[in-house]
N, C-alpha and C positions, 0 to 999 in steps of 0.2 A: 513517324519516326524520322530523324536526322538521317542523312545518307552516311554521315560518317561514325552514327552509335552506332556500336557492336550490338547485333541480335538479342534480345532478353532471355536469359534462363527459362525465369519464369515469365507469366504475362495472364493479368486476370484481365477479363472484358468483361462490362455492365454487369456488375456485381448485384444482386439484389436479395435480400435475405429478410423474412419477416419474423414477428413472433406473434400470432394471433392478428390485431390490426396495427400492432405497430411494426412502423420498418424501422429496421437496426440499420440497414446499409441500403443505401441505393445511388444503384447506378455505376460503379467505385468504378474506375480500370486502375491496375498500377502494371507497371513493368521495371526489374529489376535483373542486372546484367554481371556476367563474371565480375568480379571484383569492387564492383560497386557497393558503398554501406547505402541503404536506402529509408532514411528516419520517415515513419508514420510519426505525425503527432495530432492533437484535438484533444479537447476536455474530456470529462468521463463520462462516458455514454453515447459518444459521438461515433461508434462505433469498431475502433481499431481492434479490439480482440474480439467481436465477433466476424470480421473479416480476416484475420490470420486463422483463424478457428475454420472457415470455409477453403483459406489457400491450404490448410494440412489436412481438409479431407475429414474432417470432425463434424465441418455440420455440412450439410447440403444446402449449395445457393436453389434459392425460388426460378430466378434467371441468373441469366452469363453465363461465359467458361473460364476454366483455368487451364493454359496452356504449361507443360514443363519440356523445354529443349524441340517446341514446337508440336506437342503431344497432345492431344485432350486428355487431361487428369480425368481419371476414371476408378473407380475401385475404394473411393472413400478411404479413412484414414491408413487403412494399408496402403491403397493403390498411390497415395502419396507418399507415405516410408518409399516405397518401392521406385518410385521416380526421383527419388535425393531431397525429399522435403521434412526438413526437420524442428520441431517445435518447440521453445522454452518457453512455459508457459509464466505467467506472471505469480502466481500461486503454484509452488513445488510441489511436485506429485511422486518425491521419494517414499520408498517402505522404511520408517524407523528401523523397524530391528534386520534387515537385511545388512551386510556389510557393504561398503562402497565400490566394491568391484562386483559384487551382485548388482548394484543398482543400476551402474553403468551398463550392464551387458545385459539389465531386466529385457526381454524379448527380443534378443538374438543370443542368448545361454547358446554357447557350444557344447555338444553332448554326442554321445558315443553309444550307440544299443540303450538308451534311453539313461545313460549316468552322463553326470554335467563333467566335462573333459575340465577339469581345474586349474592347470598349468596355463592352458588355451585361453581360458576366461581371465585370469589375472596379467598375462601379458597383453591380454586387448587393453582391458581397464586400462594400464600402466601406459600404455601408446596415447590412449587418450587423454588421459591426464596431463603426459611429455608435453602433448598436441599443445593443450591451452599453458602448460608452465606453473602448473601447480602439484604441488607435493604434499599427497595422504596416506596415510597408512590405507591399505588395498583391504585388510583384516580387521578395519574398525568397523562398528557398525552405524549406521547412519545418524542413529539417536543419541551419539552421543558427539557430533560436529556443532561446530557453531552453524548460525544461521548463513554467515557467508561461505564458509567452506562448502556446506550443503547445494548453494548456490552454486557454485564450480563443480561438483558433483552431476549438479544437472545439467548443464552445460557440456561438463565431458562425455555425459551419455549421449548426449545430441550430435557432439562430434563424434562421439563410436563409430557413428552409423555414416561415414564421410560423406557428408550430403551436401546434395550442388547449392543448395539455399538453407541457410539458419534465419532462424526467423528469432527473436529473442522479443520476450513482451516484457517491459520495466524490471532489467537482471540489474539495476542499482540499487532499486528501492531499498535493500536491508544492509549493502556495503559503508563501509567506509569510505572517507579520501585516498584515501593509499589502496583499498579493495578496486575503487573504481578504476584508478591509476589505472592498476595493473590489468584490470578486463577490457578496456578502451583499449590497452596495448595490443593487448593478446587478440581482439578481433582486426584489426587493421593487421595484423601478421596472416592473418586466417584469408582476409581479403585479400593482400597483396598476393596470396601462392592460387588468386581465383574465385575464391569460393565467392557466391552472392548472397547478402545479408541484408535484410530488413529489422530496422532497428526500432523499437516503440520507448520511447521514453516521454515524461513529464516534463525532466530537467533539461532545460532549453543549452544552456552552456557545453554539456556532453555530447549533444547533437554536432553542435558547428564544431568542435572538438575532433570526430573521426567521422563522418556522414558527409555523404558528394552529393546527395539528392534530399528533396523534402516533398514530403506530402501533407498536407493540409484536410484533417476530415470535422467538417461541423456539420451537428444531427445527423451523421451519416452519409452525407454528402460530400466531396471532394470539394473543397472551395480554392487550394491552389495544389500546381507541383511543379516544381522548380527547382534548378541548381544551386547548393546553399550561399553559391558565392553571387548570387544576384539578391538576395534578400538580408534580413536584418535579426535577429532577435525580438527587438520592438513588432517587427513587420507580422513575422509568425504567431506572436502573441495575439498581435489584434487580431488576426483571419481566426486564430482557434475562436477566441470570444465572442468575435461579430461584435466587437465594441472596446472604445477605449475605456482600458484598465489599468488603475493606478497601482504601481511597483512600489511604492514607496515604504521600503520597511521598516523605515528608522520612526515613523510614526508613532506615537502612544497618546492610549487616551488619560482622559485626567478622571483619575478616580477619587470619589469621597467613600473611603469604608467606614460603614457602618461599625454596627454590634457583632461580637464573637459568635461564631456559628459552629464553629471546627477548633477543637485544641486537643493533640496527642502531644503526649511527655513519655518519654522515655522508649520510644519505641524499639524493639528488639526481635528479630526476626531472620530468615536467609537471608543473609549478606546484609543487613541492618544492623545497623550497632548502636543504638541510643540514641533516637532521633528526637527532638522537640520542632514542635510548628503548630503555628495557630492562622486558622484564617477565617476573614471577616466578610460580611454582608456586602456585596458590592463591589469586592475585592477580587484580581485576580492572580494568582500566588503563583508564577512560574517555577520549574523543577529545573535544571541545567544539571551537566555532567556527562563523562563521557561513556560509551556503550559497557555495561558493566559494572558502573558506577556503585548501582542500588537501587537506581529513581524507582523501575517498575514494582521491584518486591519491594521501596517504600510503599507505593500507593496500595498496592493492593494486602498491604498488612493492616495499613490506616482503613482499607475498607471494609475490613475480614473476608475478603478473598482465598487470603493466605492463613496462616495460621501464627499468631505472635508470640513468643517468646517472652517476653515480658513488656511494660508498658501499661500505658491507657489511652481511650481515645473517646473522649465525649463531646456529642451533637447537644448542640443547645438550639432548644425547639420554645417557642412562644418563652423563651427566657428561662425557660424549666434545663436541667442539666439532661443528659440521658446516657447513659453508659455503653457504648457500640462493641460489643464481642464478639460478632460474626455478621457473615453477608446480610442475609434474609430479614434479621431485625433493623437491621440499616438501610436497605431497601426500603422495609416499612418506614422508618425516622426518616425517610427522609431525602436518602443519601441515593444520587444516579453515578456509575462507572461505566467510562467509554473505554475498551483495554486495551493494547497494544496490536492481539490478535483479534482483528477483527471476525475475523474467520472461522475460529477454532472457539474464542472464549464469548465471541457476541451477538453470532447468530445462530436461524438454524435456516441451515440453505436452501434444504428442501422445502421450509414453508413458505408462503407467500408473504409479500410485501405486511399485509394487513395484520396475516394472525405474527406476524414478529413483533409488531409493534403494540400488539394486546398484550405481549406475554407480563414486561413489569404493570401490567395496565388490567390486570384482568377482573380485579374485583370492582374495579369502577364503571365497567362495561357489561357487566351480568346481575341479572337479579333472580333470583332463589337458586343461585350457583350454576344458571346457566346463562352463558355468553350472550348479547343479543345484536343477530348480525346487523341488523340495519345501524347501530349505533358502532356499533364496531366500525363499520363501512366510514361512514364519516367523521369520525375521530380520526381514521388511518389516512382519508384522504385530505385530511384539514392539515396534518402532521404533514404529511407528502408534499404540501404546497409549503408549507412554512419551510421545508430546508431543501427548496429546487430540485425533488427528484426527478427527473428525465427517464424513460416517459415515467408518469406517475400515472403506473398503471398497480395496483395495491393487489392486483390478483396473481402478479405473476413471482414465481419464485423469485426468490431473493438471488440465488445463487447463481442466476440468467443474468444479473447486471453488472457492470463492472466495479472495481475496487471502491472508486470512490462513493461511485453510489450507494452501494454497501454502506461505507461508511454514515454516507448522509438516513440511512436507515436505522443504524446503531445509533446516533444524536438523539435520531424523530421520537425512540419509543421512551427513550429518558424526558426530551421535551415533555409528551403527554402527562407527566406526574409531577413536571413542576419541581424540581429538584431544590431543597436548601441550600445543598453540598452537593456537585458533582466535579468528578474528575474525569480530566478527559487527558490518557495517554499515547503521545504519538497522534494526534486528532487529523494529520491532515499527509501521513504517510500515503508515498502512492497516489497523490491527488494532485489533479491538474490543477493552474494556477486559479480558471476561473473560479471554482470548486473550492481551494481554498481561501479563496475572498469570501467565499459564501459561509464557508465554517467559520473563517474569523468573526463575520457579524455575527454570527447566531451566538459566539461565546462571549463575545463583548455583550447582545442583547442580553442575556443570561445574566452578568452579572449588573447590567444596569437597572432590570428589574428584582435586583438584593439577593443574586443567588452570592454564595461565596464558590470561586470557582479556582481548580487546584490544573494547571495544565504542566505535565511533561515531555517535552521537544527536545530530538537532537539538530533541528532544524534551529540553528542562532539566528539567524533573522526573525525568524517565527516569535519565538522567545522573546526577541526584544520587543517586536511589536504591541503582543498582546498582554506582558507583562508589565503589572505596576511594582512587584517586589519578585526580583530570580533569586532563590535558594539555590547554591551549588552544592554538588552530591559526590562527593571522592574517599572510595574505601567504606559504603556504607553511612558514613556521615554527612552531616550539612556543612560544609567546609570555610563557606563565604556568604555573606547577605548580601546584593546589591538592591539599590534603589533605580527605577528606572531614570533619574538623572545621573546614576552613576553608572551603570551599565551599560559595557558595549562587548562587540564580541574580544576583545584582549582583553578585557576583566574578567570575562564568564571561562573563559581559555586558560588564563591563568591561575584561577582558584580552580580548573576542573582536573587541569594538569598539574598542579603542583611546581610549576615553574612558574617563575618569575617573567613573564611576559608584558608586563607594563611598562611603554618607555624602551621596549624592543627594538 
């Protein structure tokens, strides 16, 4: 250490943490000081939330320590609450039906001869809430906030507990521009009165944004750490990848669509109002619009997900028509859906790598109705290599890996059946850039070998890339068609907002 940096809050030494034979982390040290934001960043899998997972005392490192205020950490996830270390995890761990000032004060409730003192608990909540500058009713119950609000909910719980380090793991992924805005503010306010903060994000521009320090983790390795004003954007990029990688989003490829595979008329549904679209072999049909629009409950109405209101929606299989009225017979025709929550609608976390990716896959993998593991085995690990899972280890639960990975698991098990039709929603949330170069190919391969493929992005670079025709979605309807010679983000912006932005 410099003679002239201030002492670290915190301070982990040779980190090392396994799961069976593979390491998640090794070696890691980081140290992080009053006031300092200090961005982790690396691909997915490269270990960053299994190491803030060990600095909160959640999991136990193999080797190393973690020092707080020069302390050895001790006591596992209490003995880290108790030393000022506080955790937002990237996947929200609020109770629905609890109200928002229960949530905040979930395990420190103030109580009195064993009743919850009320007055006590709503004026904490309300202090923490002050804290970050956001305003919710204390009496609502959680299940019924939007996804960002929930987000600042968990957030405010973490400050409850005024703890000497926040540790936050990708608290943008589900905001807005103006949500992000305002949380970049509110932690550079947090920093400035002291507090030290470890930041994880994907998004490169947020980091150099409010963050004074960077760490660099690939495979779990620390490959750089350094002040952000000695490095680059470009520079971080390359250390996460271990290779140059092309940025280039304005790219599109050139598509010949085939024959019609997908055509819904009339579709009607929650927040759907009479949708027509048709998409073809080879073709990749982007959704655009903004949070609220429809796009979701379109897809998932066009897939029988949801439940339709009125409409049609038929798969045309070997040129034959086929009538789709609910998930399971679409599944059968045909039809794969990647959904928005990966989490909740796409996997099952407790199961391992392998049997997720049998579940749409199962009658093709068993014979006289029972499973057979050896074919099982490599089917999942044929799947595993085809969309870069890290490790690709097919034994181990799903919900041991990180987001993206995840993600790359919900693609694999649709891959295996070969999809005519599949939709892939939000495809590449939460995911590091390498990670989503790799989803991009896998959906351009998709449709180059005649799938017809249906992608909804609030990500407008995303969108333009991989799209050959963007559907705009505002108020439940398809608002605008662009072509991808005619689409950019002030065309998709201005049919999604209803203003006139073109020529702005």
């Amino acid at each position: 250490m410099k003679p002239d940096m201030p002492l670290p809050v915190l301070e982990a030494s040779s980190i090392v943490k396994r799961f069976g034979g593979a390491v998640a982390v090794d070696d890691v040290s980081i140290a992080v000081s009053a006031g300092e934001i200090h961005a982790v960043v690396g691909e997915n899998g490269a270990g960053k939330s299994t190491l803030m997972r060990v600095l909160a005392g959640i999991l136990t490192a193999d080797q190393g320590t973690v020092k707080v205020g020069g302390e050895l950490l001790e006591g596992g996830a209490k003995g880290s609450l108790e030393a000022g270390i506080a955790l937002v995890h990237q996947e929200l761990s609020l109770i629905p039906e609890m109200t928002v000032a229960e949530n905040i004060m979930l395990g420190s409730t103030p109580t009195s001869y064993g009743f919850i003192r009320t007055r006590q608990l709503k004026a904490a909540a309300a202090e923490a809430l002050d804290e970050i500058g956001v305003s919710v009713d204390l009496n609502e119950s959680v299940a019924r906030l939007s996804v960002a609000l929930r987000q600042f909910v968990e957030i405010a719980r973490a400050v409850a507990r005024k703890p000497r380090v926040l540790i936050l793991d990708e608290p943008t992924a589900t905001l807005t521009p103006a949500e992000t805005d305002h949380l970049l503010a509110m932690l550079q306010r947090l920093a400035n009165r002291g507090m030290a903060i470890i930041y994880i994000s994907h998004r490169i521009p947020e980091v150099f944004t409010i963050c004074t320090t960077i760490t660099v983790l690939r495979d779990g390795k620390v490959v750089d750490s350094t002040p952000l004003v000695e490095t680059t954007p470009s520079a971080v990029i390359d250390k996460m990848v271990g290779r140059e990688l092309s940025l280039d989003l304005s790219s599109r490829r050139v598509a010949t669509p085939g024959a019609l595979v997908l055509s819904a008329r009339g579709i009607r549904a929650h927040n759907v109002n009479g949708v027509d679209l048709d998409v073809r072999s080879g073709e990749i049909i982007g959704l655009g619009g903004l949070v609220g629009a429809g796009r979701t409950e379109l897809v998932r109405a066009i897939v029988g997900a949801d439940p339709r209101y009125g409409g049609t929606v038929t798969l045309w299989v070997d040129g034959h028509p086929r009538n789709i009225t609910s998930y399971q017979p679409a599944v059968r025709a045909g039809i794969g859906y990647v959904p928005e929550e990966r989490r909740t609608d796409g996997l099952a976390l407790t199961m391992s790598v392998s049997d997720n990716i049998a579940l749409p896959n199962r009658r093709e993998l068993s014979s006289a109705g029972v499973i057979l593991a050896g074919k099982t085995a490599r089917f999942a690990s044929n799947l595993a290599d085809a969309v870069g899972l890290r490790p690709p280890v097919i034994t181990r639960d799903v919900g041991e890996y990180s987001g993206g990975n995840q993600q790359k698991v919900v693609i694999a098990k649709w891959l295996g059946r070969k999809p005519r039709f599949i939709v892939l929603d939000e495809p590449t949330r939460g995911v590091d850039v390498g990670a989503k170069a790799e989803i991009h190919r896998i959906v351009r391969e998709l449709a180059d070998n005649g799938a017809a493929v249906l992608v909804v992005s609030s990500d407008l670079p995303e969108l333009l890339e991989l799209s050959d025709v963007i559907h705009v979605v505002r108020d439940g309807r398809i608002t605008g068609t662009l072509s991808a010679a005619d689409a950019n983000e002030k065309s998709v912006m201005s049919l999604a907002s209803g203003e006139n932005l073109v020529g702005a």
